[in-house]
C-alpha positions as CSV (number, residue, x, y, z in Angstrom):
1,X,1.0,-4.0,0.5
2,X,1.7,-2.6,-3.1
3,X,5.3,-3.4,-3.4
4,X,7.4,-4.0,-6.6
5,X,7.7,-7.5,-5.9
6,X,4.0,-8.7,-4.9
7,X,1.2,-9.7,-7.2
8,X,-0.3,-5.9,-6.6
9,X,2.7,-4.2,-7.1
10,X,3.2,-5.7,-10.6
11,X,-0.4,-5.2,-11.6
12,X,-0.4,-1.8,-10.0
13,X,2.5,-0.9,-12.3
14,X,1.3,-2.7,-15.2
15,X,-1.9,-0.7,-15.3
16,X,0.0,2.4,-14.8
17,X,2.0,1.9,-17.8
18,X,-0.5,1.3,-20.3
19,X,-2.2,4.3,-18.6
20,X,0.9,6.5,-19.4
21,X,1.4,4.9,-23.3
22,X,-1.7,2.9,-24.4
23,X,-4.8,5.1,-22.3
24,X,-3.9,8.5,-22.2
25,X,-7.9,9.6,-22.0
26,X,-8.1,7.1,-19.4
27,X,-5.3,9.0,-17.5
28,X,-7.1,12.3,-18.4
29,X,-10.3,11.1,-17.1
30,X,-8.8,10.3,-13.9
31,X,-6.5,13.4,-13.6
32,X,-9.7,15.2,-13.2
33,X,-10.8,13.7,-10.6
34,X,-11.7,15.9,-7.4
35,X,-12.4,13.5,-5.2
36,X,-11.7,10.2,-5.7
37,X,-15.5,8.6,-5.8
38,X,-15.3,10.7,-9.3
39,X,-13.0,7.7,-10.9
40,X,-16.1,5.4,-10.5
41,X,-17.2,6.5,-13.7
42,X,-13.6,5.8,-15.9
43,X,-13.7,2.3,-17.5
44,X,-9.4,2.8,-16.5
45,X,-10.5,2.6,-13.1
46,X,-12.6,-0.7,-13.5
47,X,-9.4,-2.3,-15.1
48,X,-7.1,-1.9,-12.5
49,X,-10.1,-3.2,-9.6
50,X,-10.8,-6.0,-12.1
51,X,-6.7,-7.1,-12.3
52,X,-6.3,-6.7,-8.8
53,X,-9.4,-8.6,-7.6
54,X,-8.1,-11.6,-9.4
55,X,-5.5,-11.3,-6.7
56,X,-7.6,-11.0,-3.8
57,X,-7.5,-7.0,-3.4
58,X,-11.5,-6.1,-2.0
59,X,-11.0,-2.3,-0.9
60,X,-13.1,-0.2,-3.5
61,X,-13.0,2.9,-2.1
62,X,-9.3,3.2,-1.5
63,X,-8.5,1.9,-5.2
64,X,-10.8,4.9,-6.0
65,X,-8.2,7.2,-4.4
66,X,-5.2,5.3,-5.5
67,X,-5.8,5.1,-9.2
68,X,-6.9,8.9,-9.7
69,X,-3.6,9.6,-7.8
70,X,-1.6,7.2,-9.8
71,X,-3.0,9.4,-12.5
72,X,-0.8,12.1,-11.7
73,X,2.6,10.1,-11.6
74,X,5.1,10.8,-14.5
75,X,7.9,8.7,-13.3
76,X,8.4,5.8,-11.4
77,X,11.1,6.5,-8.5
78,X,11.4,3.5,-6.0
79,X,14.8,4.8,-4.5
80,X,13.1,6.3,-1.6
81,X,9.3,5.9,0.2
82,X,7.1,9.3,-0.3
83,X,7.9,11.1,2.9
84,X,11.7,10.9,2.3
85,X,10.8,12.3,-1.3
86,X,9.0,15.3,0.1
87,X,11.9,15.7,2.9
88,X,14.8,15.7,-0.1
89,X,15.9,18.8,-1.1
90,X,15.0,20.6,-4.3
91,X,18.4,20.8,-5.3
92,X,21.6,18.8,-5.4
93,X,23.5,19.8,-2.0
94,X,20.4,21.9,-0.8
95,X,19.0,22.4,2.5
96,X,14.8,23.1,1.2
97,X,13.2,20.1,0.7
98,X,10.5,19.7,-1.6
99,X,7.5,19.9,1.1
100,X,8.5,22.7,3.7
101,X,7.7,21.1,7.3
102,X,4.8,22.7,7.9
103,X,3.4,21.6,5.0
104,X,4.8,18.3,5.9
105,X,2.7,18.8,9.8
106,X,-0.6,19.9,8.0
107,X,-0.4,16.9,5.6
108,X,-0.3,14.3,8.9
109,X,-3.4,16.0,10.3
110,X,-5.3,14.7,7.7
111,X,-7.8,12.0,8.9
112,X,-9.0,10.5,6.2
113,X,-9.4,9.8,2.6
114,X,-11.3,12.3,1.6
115,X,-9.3,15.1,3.5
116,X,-6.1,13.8,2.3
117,X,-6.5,13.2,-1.2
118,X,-6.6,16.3,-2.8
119,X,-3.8,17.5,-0.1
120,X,-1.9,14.1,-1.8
121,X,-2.5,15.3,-5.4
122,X,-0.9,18.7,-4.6
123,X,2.4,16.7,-3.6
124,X,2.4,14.4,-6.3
125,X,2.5,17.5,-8.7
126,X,4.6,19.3,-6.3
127,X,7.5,16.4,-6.5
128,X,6.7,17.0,-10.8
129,X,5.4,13.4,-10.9
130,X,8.3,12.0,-10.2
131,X,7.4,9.6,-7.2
132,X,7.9,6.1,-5.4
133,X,4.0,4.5,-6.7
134,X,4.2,1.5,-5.0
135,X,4.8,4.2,-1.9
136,X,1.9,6.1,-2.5
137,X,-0.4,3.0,-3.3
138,X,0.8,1.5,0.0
139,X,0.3,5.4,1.9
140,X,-3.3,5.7,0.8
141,X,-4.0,1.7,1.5
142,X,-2.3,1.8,4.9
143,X,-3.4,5.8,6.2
144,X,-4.2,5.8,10.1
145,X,-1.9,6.3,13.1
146,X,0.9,3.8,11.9
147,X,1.6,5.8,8.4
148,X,1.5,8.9,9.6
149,X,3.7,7.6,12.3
150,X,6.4,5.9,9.7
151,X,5.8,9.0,7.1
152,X,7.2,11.7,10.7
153,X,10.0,9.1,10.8
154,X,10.9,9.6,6.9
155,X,10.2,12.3,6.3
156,X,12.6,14.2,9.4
157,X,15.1,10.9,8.6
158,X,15.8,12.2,5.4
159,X,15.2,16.2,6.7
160,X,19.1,17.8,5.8
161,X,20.4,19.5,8.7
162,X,20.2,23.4,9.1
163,X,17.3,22.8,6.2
164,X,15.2,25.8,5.7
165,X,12.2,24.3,6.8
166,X,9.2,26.2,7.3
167,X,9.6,27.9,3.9
């Protein structure tokens, strides 16, 4: 869905670098969010619905969640999808990866939106901002059965071997 290459993709990165140079209060506003109906009431929110309606994009509430999220991204990485982010280890040659499995399990339970945004927030600050957007757009857009399924096959893909997992 939100991939470099596609109409969202572009716009979704467009907005989220005037967020990082030209909005900053914008970027504040949504940082704060708690839950993501909260970023109803930052005009930053309204630009990027507004740029990606003209597209065709017609899901409110998970733009909600997407742009407070996007809030909390620093960098831009796009060479690998979220789960594989959270299984790569903390250090060069490492065997800990960023999110310890059972982190990793607890984060699949979640069921919805609501449960897994601010469980989302705590890895996108975890990983120091530094994460794949257009992954995390496309996470939140596309969470059900089939994500979770493709973030378990990521995320212990990219698990080193011997990797101290449950720390």
């Amino acid at each position: 869905m939100f991939h470099p290459n596609t109409e969202y993709g572009k716009e979704l990165y467009s907005w989220w670098t005037e967020l990082q140079e030209d909005n900053k209060g914008g970027r504040a506003e949504l940082r704060r969010c708690r839950e993501p109906v909260e970023a109803l009431r930052v005009s930053a929110y309204h630009d990027l619905h507004r740029n990606l309606r003209q597209h065709g994009y017609t899901d409110k509430v998970k733009l909600l969640a997407i742009a407070a999220l996007t809030a909390h991204v620093k960098q831009v990485r796009g060479d690998k999808r979220l789960a594989q982010q959270m299984a790569a280890s903390k250090v060069e040659g490492g065997t800990t990866p960023q999110l310890s499995e059972l982190r990793f399990r607890r984060l699949l339970q979640h069921e919805n939106l609501d449960e897994l945004f601010p469980a989302l927030r705590r890895v996108v600050n975890l990983l120091n901002g530094h994460v794949n957007l257009y992954s995390l757009a496309s996470s939140v857009y596309c969470w059900g059965d089939r994500e979770r399924r493709q973030w378990a096959y990521d995320y212990y893909g990219e698990l080193q071997p011997n990797s101290k997992r449950n720390a």
